[in-house]
C-alpha positions as CSV (number, residue, x, y, z in Angstrom):
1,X,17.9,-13.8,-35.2
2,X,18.9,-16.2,-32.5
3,X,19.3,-19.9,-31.1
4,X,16.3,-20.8,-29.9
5,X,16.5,-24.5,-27.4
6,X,12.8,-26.0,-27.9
7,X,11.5,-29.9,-26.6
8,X,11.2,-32.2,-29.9
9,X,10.7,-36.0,-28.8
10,X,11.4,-35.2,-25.5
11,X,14.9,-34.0,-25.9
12,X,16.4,-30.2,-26.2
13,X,16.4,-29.1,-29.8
14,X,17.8,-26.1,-31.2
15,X,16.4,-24.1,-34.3
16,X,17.2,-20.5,-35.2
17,X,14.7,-18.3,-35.1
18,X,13.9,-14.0,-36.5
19,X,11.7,-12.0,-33.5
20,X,9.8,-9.4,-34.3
21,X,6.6,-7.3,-33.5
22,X,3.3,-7.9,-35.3
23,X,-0.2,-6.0,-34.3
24,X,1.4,-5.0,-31.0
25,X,2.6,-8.6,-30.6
26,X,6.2,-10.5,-29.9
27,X,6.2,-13.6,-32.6
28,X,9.2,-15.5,-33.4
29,X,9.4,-16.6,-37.1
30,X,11.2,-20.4,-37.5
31,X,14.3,-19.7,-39.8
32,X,16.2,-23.1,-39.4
33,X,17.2,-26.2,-37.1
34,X,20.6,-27.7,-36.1
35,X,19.4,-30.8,-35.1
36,X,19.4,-32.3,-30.9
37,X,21.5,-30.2,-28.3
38,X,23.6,-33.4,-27.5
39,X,24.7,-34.1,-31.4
40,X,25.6,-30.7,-32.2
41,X,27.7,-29.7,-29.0
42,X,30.2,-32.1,-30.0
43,X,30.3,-31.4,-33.6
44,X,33.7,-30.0,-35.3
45,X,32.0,-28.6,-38.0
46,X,29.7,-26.5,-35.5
47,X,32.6,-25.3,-34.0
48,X,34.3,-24.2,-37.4
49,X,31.1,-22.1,-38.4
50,X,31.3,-20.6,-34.8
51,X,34.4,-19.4,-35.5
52,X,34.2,-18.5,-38.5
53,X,31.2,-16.0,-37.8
54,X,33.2,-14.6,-34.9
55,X,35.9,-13.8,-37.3
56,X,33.9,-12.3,-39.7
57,X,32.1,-10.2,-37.0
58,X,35.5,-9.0,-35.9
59,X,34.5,-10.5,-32.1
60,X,38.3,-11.7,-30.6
61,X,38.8,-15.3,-29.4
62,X,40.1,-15.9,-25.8
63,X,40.3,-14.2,-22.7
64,X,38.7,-10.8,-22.2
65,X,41.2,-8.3,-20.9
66,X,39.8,-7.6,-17.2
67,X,41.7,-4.1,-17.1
68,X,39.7,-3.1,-20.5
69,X,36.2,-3.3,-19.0
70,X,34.2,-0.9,-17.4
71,X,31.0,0.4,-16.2
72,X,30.0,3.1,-18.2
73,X,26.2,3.2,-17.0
74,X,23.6,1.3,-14.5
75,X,20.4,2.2,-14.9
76,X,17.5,0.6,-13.0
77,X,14.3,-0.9,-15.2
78,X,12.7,-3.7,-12.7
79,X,10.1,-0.4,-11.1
80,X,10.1,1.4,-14.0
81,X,8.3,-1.9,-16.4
82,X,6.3,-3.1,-13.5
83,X,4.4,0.0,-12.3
84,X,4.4,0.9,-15.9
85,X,2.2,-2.1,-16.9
86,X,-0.1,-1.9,-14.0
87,X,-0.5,1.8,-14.6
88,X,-1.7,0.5,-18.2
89,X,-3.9,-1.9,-16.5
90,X,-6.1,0.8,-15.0
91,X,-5.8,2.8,-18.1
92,X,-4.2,5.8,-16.2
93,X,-3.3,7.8,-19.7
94,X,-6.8,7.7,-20.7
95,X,-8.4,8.6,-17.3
96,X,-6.1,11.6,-17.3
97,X,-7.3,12.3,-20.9
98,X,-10.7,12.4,-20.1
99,X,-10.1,14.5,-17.2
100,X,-8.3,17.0,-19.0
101,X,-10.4,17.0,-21.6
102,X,-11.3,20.6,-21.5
103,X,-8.0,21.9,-20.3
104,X,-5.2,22.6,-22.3
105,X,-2.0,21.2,-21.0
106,X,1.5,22.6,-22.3
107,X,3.8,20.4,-21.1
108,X,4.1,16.2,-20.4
109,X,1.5,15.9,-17.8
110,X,1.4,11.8,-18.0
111,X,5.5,11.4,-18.0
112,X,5.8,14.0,-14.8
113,X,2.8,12.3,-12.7
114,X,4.2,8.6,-13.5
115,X,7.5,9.8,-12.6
116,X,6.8,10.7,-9.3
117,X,4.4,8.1,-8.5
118,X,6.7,5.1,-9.8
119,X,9.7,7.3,-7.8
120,X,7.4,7.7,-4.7
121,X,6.7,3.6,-4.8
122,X,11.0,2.7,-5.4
123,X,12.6,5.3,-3.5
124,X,10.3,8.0,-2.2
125,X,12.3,11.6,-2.5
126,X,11.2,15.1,-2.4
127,X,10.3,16.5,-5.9
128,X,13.8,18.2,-6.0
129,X,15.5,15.1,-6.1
130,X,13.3,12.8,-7.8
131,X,14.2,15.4,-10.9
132,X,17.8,15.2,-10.1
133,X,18.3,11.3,-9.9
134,X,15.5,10.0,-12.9
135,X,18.5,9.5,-15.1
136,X,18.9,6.2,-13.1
137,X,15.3,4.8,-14.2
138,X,15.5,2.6,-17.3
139,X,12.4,4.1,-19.9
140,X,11.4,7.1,-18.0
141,X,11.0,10.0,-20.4
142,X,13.0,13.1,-18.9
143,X,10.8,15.7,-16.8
144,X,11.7,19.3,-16.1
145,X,11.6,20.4,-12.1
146,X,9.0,22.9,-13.0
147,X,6.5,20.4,-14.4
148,X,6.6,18.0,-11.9
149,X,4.8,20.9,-9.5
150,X,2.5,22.2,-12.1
151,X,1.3,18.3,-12.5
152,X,0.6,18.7,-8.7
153,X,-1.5,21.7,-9.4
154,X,-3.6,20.1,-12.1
155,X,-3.8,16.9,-9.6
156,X,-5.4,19.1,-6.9
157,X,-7.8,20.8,-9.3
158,X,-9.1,17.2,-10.7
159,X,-8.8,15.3,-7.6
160,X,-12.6,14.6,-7.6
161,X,-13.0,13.1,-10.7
162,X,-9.7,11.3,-10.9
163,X,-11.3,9.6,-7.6
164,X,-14.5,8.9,-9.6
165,X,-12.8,7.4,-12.8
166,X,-10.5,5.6,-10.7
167,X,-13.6,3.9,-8.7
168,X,-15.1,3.0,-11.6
169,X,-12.4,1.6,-13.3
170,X,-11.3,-0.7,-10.5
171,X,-15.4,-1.6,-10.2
172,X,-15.0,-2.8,-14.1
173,X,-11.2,-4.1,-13.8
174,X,-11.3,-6.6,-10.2
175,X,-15.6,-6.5,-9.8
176,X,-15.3,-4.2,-6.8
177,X,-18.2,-4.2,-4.3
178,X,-18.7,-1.6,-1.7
179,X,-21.1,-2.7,0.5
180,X,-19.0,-2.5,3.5
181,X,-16.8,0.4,3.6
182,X,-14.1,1.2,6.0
183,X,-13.3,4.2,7.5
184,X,-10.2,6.1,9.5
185,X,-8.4,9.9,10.3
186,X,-4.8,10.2,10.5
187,X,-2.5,13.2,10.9
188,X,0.5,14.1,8.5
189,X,2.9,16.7,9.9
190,X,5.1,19.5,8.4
191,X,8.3,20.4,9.7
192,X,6.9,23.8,10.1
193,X,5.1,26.0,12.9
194,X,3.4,28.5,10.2
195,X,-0.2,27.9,10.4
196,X,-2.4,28.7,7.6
197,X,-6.3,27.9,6.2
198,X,-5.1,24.0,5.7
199,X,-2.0,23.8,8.0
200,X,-3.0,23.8,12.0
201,X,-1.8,22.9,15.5
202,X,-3.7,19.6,16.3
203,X,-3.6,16.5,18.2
204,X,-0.8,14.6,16.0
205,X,-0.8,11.0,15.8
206,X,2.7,11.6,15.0
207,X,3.6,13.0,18.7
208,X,4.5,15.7,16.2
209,X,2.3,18.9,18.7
210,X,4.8,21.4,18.0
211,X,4.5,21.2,14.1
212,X,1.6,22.4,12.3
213,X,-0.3,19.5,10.3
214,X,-3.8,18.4,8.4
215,X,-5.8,15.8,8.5
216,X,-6.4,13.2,6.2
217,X,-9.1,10.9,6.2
218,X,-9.0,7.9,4.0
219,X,-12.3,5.3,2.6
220,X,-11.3,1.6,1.6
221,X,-13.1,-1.3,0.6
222,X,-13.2,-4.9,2.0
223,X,-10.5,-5.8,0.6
224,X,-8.0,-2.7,1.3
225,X,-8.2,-1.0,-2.2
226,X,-8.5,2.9,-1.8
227,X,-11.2,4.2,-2.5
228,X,-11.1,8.0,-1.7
229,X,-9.6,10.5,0.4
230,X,-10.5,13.9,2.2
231,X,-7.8,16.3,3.4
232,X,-9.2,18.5,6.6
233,X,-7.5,21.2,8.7
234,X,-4.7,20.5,11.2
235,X,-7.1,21.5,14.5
236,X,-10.6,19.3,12.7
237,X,-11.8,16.8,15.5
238,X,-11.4,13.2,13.4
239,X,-14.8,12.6,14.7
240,X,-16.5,15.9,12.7
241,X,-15.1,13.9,9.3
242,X,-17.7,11.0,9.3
243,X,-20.2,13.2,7.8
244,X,-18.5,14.4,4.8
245,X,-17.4,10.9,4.0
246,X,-20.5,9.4,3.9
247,X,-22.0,12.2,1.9
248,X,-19.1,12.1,-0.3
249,X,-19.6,8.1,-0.8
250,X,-23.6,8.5,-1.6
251,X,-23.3,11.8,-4.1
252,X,-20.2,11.5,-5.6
253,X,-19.8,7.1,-6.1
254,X,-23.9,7.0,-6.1
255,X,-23.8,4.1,-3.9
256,X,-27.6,3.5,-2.3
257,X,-26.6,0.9,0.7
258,X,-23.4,0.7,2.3
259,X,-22.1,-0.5,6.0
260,X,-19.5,2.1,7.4
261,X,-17.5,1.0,9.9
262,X,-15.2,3.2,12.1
263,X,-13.7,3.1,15.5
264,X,-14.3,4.8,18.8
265,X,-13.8,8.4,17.5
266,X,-16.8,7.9,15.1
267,X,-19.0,7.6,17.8
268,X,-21.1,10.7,18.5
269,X,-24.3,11.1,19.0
270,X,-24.3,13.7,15.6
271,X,-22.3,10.7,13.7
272,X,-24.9,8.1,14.2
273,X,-28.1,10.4,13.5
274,X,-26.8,11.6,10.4
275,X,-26.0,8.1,9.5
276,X,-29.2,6.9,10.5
277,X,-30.6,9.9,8.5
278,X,-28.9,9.5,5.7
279,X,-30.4,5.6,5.9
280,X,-26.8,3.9,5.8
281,X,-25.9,1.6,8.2
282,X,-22.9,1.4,10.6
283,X,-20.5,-0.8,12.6
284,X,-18.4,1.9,15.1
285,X,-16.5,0.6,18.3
286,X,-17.9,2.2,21.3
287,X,-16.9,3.2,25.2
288,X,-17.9,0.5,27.4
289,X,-17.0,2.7,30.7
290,X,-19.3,5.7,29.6
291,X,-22.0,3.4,29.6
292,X,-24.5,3.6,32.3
293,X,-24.1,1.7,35.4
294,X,-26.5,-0.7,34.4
295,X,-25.1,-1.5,30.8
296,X,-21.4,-1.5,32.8
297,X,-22.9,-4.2,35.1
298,X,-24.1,-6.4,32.4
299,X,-20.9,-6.3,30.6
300,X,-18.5,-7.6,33.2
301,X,-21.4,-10.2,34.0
302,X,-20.2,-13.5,32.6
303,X,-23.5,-14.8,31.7
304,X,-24.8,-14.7,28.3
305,X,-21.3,-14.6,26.3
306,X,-21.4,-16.9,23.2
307,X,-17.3,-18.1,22.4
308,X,-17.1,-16.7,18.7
309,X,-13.7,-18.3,18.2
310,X,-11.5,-20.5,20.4
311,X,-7.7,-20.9,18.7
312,X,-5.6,-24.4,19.7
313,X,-3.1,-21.7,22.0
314,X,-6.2,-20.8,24.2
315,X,-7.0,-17.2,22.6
316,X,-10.9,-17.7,23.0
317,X,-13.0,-14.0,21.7
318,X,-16.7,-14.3,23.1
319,X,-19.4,-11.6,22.8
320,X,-22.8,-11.3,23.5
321,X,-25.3,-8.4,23.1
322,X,-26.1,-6.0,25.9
323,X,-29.0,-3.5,25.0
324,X,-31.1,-2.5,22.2
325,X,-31.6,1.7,21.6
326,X,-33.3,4.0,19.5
327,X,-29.7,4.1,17.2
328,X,-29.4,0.4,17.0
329,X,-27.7,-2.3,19.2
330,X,-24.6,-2.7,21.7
331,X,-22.4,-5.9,21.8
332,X,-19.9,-6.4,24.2
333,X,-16.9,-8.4,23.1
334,X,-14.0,-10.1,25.4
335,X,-10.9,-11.0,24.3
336,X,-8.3,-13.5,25.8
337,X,-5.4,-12.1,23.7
338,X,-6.6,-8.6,24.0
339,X,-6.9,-9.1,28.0
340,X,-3.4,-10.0,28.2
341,X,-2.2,-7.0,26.6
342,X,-4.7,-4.7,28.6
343,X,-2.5,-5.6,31.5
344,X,0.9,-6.1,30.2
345,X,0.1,-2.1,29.0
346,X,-1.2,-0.9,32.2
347,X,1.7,-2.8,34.4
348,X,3.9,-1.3,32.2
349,X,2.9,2.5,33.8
350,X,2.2,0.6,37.2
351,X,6.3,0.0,37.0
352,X,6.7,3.9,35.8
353,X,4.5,5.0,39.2
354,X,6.2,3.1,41.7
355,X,9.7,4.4,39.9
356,X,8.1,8.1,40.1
357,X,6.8,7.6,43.8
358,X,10.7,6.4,44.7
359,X,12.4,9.7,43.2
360,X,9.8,12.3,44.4
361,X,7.7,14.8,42.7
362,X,10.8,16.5,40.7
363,X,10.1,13.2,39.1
364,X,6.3,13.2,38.3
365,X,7.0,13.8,34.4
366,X,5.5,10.6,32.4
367,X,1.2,11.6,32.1
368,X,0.0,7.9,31.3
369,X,1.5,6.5,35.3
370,X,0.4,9.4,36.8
371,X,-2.9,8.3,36.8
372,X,-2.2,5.2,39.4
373,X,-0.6,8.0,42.0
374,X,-3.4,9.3,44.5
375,X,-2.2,12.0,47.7
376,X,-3.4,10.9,50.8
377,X,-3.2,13.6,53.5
378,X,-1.6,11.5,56.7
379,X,1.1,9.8,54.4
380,X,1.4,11.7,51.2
381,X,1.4,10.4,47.8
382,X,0.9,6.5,47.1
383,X,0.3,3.8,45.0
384,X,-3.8,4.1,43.9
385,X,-4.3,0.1,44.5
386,X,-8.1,0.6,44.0
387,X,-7.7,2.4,40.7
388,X,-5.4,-1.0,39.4
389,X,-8.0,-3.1,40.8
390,X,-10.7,-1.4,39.0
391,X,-9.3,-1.0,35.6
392,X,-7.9,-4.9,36.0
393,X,-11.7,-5.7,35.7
394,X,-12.4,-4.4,32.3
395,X,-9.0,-6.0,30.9
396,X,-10.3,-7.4,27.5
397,X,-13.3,-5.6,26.8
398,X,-15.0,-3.3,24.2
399,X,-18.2,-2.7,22.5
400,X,-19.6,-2.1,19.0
401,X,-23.0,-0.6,18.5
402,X,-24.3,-1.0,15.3
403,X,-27.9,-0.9,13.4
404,X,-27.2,-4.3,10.9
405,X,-30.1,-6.2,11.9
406,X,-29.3,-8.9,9.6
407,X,-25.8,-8.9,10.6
408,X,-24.9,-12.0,13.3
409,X,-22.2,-11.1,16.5
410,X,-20.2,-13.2,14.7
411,X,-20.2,-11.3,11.5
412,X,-20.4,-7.7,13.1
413,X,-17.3,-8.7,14.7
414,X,-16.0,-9.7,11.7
415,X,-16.4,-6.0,9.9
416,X,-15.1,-4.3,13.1
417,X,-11.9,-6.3,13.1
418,X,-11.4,-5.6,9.6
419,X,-10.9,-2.1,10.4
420,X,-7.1,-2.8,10.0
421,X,-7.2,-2.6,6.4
422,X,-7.6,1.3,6.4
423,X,-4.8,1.1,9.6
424,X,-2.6,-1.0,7.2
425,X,-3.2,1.5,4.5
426,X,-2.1,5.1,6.8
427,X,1.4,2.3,7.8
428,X,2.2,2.3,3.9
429,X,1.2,6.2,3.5
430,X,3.5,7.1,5.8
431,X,6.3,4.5,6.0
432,X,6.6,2.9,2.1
433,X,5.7,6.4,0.6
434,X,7.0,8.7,2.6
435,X,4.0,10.9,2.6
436,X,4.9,12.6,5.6
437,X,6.4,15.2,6.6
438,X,5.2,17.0,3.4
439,X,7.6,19.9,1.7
440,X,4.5,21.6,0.0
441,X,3.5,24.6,1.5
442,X,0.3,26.2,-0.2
443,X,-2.9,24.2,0.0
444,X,-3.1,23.7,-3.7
445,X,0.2,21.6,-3.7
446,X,-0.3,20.1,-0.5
447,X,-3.5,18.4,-1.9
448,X,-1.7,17.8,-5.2
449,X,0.9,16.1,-3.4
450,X,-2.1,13.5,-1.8
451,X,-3.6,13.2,-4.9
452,X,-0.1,11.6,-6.6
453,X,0.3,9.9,-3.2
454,X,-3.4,7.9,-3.7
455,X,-2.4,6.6,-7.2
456,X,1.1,5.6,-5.8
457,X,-1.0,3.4,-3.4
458,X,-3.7,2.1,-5.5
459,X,-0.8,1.0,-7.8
460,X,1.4,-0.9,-4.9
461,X,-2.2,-2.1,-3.8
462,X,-3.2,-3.5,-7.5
463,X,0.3,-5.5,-7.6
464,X,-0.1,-7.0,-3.6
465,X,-3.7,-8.3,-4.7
466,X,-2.2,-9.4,-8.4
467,X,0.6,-11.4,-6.2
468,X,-2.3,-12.6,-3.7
469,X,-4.3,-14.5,-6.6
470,X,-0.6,-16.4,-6.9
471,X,-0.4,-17.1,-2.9
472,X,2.7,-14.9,-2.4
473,X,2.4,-12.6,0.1
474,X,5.7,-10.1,1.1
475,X,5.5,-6.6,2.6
476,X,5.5,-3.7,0.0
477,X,8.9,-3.2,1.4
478,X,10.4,-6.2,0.2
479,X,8.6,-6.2,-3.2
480,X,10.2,-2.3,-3.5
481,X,13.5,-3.8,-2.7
482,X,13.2,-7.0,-5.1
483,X,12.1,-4.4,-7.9
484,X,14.7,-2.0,-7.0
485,X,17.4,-4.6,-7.7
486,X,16.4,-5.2,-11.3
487,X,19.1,-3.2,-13.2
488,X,21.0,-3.4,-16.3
489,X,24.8,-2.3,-16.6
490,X,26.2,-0.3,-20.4
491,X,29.7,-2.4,-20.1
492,X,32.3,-0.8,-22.4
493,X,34.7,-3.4,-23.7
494,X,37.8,-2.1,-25.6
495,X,35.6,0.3,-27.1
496,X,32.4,-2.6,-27.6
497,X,29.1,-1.6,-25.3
498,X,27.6,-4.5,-24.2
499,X,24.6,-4.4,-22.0
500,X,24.3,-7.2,-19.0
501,X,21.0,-7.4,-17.0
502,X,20.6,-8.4,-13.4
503,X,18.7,-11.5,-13.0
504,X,15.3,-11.9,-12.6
505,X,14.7,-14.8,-9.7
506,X,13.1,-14.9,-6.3
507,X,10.1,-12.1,-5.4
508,X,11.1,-10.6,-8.4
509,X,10.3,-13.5,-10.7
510,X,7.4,-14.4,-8.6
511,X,6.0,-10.4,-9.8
512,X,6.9,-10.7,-13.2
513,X,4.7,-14.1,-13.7
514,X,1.8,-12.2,-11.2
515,X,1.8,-10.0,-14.5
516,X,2.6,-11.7,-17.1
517,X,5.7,-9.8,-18.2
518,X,8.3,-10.4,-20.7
519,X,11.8,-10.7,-19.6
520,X,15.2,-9.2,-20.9
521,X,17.0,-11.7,-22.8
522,X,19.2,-13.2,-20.3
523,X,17.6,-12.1,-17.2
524,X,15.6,-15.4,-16.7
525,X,17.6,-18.5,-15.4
526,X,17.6,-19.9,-18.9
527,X,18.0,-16.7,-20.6
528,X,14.8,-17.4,-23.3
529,X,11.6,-14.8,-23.3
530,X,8.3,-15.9,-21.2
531,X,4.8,-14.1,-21.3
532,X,1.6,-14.3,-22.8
533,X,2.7,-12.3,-25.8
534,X,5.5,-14.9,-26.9
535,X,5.1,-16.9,-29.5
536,X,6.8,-19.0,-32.2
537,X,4.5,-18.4,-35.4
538,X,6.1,-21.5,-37.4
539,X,6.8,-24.3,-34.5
540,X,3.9,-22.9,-32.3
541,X,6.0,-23.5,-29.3
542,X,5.4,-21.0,-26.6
């Protein structure tokens, strides 16, 4: 039982009230009232019974002695509740259930895998030391080392259908459409030079060339929600991946007409004729200056471009469309902003040559300036002024073909700037969770590890669009750190534990009402319960 404040003819009332849980629920049952806030604060007789029931709970009057209190634990709970509900949302325990069906599983598989997901979204460790430090989690069930890598094993083995439930769940929870899908290849090192059947020397995106990695290639919807994910060898050119995701989308997510949209390194003349055979349509970037000299002429010819936007700064993006083929149409598009940085970027190794040119060859190390150094033979190396000049020209420029007929410029351009979702997405893989470099050596586990590191994301994805429908928008950086500070301390005093939670306010608060959660008793500014679940059965106030 507790004091409860309440409104009763506009002023603050105080009744006493019993909680307890009903058919899942939190209802409070009315017990008493005291009467209005202001008469009873004042009251000598109030005061007496206080007293009296400290005395008779053995609770001292006066001053606490400082010296006499300490810390005994601090334990954090804000990740631990939050994931935790939206891991119930998309009915994660069940999906797993289903999926293991017809395997028999010795050990807590649903405890390890939330575990290190919910570790990988607060304070991404290696498996090691996500075992070692889960005392400090608030409601975690306890794991042992060894089955947090045999989860990754039974990860890797389901990682197909996990995808599929997972599709369809989101499909039935948010009323996902994937029309337009979008589509992108980054690399994730190792810090190792062993290469195997997965693990190979590529081109890193990562600068990482010395280091052995794989691919991953990653599918998202309009909106940014993952959708799946491919792992390919370290040395696999980004551009032979198309197929298999697009095959992948139409077998495995039996999707019949999709737009796929995918930059420059999509563009192959295999990519587009199995698209077109495969009778799904696509929105790629394309290479303006591979074109022929005709289709180069057009584009830098001002004539024709319609202004698609025009901001109040002066950024003005215009576009119009060069030539129809046998795999669809080219636009050219020109960008004002984009311009600007075309030549801040190509000053910038301008600045580098004429530095290179004034210390001598011994000098020549930096690959992007050397580029705007030509030899001539009566005066030696100089500054290539006609190369600048030429490349100036096509500052602000790129192309998109594409075979949407019924799309508009407008709304091609649209798709194809979108394309930072997936970007956005490979920035949280490897910045918020850590994913690379990965500490798994054999295939199995590597895949394991990208299978826990998929549900990390679609769970920090679920809560950014949960906090979207409210207008609050924060990096996942600065939700993990507003979640991160959500503790309680076990205060012993003089041999009493007493528990004291941190309180909920700012992005925090802002989460827990984009979920309807229920707080700790005195972790909201008033210190009273909120949430959909609680309810006064006898006053019905909520």
């Amino acid at each position: 039982m507790f004091p409860r404040e309440i409104k009763k003819n506009g002023r603050p009332y105080i009744i006493i009230v019993h909680s307890y849980r009903k058919n899942g629920k939190t209802k409070q049952k009315y017990i008493c009232s005291l009467g209005y806030k202001d008469d009873i604060k004042d009251k000598e007789q109030m005061k007496r019974i206080a007293k009296k029931l400290s005395k008779i709970c053995d609770i001292e009057q006066g001053l606490l002695d400082i010296s006499k209190i300490k810390e005994e634990d601090r334990r954090t709970w804000g990740p631990v509740k939050v994931y935790r509900k939206i891991w119930d949302m998309l009915n994660l325990d069940e999906i797993f259930k289903k999926v293991l069906s017809h395997k028999k599983i010795e050990f807590d598989f649903f405890s390890s895998v939330f575990l290190m997901a919910m570790d990988r979204l607060s304070s991404p460790h290696s498996k090691l030391q996500t075992y070692l430090k889960q005392e400090r989690y608030a409601g975690v069930n306890n794991c042992e080392l060894h089955h947090l890598y045999r989860a990754l094993d039974v990860l890797c083995g389901k990682k197909e259908e996990i995808e599929l439930r997972l599709f369809e769940k989101q499909k039935d929870l948010f009323n996902m459409e994937l029309d337009i899908v979008f589509y992108d290849v980054t690399s994730f090192y190792f810090e190792s030079v062993r290469a195997d059947e997965l693990k190979e020397f590529g081109y890193s995106k990562d600068c990482k060339f010395n280091e052995v990695q794989v691919l991953f290639g990653l599918l998202v919807d309009k909106l940014g929600r993952p959708v799946g994910f491919d792992i390919f060898t370290g040395n696999t050119f980004e551009g032979k991946t198309l197929k298999s995701a697009v095959e992948k989308m139409s077998r495995k997510f039996k999707i019949g007409r999709l737009i796929f949209v995918g930059d420059r390194a999509m563009l192959s003349q295999e990519n587009v004729l199995s698209l077109t055979e495969m009778g799904q349509e696509y929105i790629i970037g394309s290479r303006m200056r591979s074109k022929s000299r005709e289709v180069k002429e057009e584009v830098l010819r001002s004539e024709g471009y319609e202004v698609i936007s025009e901001t109040e700064e002066g950024a003005v993006v215009k576009c119009k469309e060069i030539a129809k083929t046998e795999r669809g149409r080219l636009v050219s598009v020109w960008s004002s902003k984009r311009a600007k940085k075309d030549a801040a970027d190509r000053q910038r190794l301008v600045d580098k040559a004429k530095k290179m040119l004034e210390q001598g060859r011994n000098f020549y190390v930096q690959k992007g300036a050397l580029k705007y150094i030509e030899t001539d033979v009566a005066i030696g190396d100089k500054l290539d002024e006609d190369k600048i000049q030429h490349e100036a020209r096509w500052d602000g420029y790129y192309g998109i073909e594409t075979n949407c007929d019924h799309f508009s410029n407008e709304k091609i351009l649209s798709a194809y700037h979108d394309l930072w979702r997936v970007e956005e997405s490979f920035r949280i893989f490897k910045s918020h969770l850590e994913a690379r470099p990965v500490f798994h050596w054999t295939p199995k586990r590597i895949k394991g590890h990208f299978v826990l590191c998929f549900i990390a994301f679609l769970l920090e994805r679920t809560l950014e669009m949960k906090l979207k429908e409210r207008q609050v928008e924060y990096s996942p950086m600065k939700v993990r750190d507003a979640l991160n500070g959500l503790q309680y301390s076990v205060i012993d005093v003089d041999g009493r534990r007493i528990y004291v939670s941190s309180r909920v306010e700012g992005l925090a608060n802002e989460v827990m009402r984009a979920l309807r959660m229920q707080l700790p008793p005195g972790a909201s500014e008033d210190g009273s319960y909120w949430g959909e679940d609680a309810v006064c059965e006898e006053c019905d106030d909520e």
